[in-house]
C-alpha positions in Angstrom: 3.3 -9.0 -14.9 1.3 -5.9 -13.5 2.3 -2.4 -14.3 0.8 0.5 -12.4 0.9 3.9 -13.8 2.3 6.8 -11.8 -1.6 8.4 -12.1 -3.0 5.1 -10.3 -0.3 4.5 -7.8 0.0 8.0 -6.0 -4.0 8.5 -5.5 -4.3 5.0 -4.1 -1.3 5.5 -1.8 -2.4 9.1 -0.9 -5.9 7.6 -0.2 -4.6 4.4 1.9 -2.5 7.5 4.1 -5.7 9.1 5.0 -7.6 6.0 5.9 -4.4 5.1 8.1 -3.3 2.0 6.4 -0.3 3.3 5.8 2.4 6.0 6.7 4.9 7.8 5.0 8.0 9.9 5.7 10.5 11.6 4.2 14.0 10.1 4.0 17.2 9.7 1.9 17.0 7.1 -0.8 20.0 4.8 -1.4 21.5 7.3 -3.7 20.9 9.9 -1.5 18.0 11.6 -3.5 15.1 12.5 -0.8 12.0 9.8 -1.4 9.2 8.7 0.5 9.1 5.7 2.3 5.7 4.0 3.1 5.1 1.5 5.9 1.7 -0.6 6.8 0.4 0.5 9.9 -0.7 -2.0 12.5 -4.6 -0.9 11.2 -3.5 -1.8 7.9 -1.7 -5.0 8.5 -5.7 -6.0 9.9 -6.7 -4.7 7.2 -4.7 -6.6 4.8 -5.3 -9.7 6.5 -9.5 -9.4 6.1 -8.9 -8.3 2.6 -5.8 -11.5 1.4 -9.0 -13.5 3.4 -12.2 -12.3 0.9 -9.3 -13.1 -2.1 -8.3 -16.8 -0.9 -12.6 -17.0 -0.7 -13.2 -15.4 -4.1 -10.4 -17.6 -5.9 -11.9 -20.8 -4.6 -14.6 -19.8 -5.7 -13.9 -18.9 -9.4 
């Protein structure tokens, strides 16, 4: 359904690391190539939570 390019989906992650949404580190992938592995940060999961909120209010709405 939705395809992001590689030159939209490494900015936005980069940009929701600094804002401390989300963390990354370094780790084996499943066939043992190294790969980063991001993870919501309890300020993102808030943040998440306001922002699946102003979507269920904007869908209603349309």
């Amino acid at each position: 359904m939705l395809q992001v390019s590689d030159g939209s989906l490494y900015p936005a992650l980069h940009k929701l690391e600094q804002q401390s949404w989300i963390s990354a580190k370094w780790k084996p992938s499943e066939n043992n190539r190294r790969a980063k592995f991001y993870s919501l940060t309890r300020l993102g999961l808030k943040n998440l939570e306001k922002e699946a909120a102003n979507w269920g209010r904007l869908s209603v709405a349309i």
